[in-house]
C-alpha positions in Angstrom: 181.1 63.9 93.1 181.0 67.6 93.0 179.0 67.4 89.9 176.3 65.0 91.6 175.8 67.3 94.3 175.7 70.2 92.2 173.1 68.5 89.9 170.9 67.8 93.1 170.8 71.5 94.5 169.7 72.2 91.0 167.1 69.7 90.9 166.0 70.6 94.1 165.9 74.0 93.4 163.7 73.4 90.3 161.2 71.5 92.3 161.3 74.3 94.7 160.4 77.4 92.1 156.8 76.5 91.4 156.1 76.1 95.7 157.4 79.8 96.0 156.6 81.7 92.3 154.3 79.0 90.8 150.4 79.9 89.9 149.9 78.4 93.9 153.1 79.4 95.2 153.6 80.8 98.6 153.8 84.5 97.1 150.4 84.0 95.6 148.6 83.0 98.8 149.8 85.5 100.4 148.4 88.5 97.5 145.0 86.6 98.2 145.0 86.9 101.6 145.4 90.6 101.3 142.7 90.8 98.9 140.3 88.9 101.1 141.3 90.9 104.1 141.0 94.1 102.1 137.3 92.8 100.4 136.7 91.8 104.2 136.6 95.0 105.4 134.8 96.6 102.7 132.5 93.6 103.5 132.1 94.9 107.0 131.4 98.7 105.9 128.5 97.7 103.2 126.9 95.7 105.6 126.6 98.2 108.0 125.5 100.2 105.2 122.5 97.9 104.4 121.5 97.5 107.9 121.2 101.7 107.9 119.0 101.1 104.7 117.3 98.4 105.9 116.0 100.5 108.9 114.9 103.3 107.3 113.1 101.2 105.0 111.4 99.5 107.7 110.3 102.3 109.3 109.2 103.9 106.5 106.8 100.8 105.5 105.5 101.3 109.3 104.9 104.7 110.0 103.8 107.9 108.4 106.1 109.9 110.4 109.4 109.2 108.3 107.2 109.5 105.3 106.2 113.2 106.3 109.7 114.0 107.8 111.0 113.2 104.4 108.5 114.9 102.6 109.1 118.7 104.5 113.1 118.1 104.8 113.4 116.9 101.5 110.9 118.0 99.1 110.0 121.3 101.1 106.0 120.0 101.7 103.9 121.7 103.9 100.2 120.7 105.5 97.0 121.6 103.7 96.2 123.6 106.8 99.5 124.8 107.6 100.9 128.3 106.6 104.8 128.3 105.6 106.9 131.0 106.7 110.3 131.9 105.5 113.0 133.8 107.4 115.4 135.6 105.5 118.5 136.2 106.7 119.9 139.6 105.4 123.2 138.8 103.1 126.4 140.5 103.8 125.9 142.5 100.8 123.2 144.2 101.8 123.8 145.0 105.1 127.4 146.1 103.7 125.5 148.8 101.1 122.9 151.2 103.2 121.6 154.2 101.8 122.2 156.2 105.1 125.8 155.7 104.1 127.2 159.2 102.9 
């Protein structure tokens, strides 16, 4: 009798290991469901992301404004009739060395 019932834990034991470590086993779902969260969230990020792009593509196919922003911030464009100044800020160095120094 003690055999019998030690042969069915055993059998039911077997049938139990591919429900918890099998390729669809209870361990495995819950990997996935990390992953999924995990790709969820970097989901969430991108698409905020693209609706950034998304704007500024918009509104640089309607207006000129972005356009010329873009062009002085980024490329350092000027007007055809405008006269471009730059401000020098004196460096640390030279301000450190003076010849009225003795």
């Amino acid at each position: 009798m003690r055999f019998l019932a030690l042969a069915l834990v055993l059998l039911i034991a077997l049938i139990q290991n591919p429900l918890w470590f099998g390729k669809g086993g209870l361990l495995r779902v819950h990997e996935l469901d990390a992953q999924v969260e995990a790709q969820h969230e970097t989901n969430v990020k991108l698409a905020s992301r693209n609706a950034t792009l998304d704007a500024e593509v918009l509104d640089l196919k309607q207006g000129y404004d972005a356009i010329e922003e873009r062009a002085r911030s980024e490329l350092g464009m000027v007007k055809q009739d405008e006269v471009f100044f730059q401000l020098l800020q004196p460096s640390r160095a030279a301000t450190a060395y003076s010849p009225d120094r003795r």
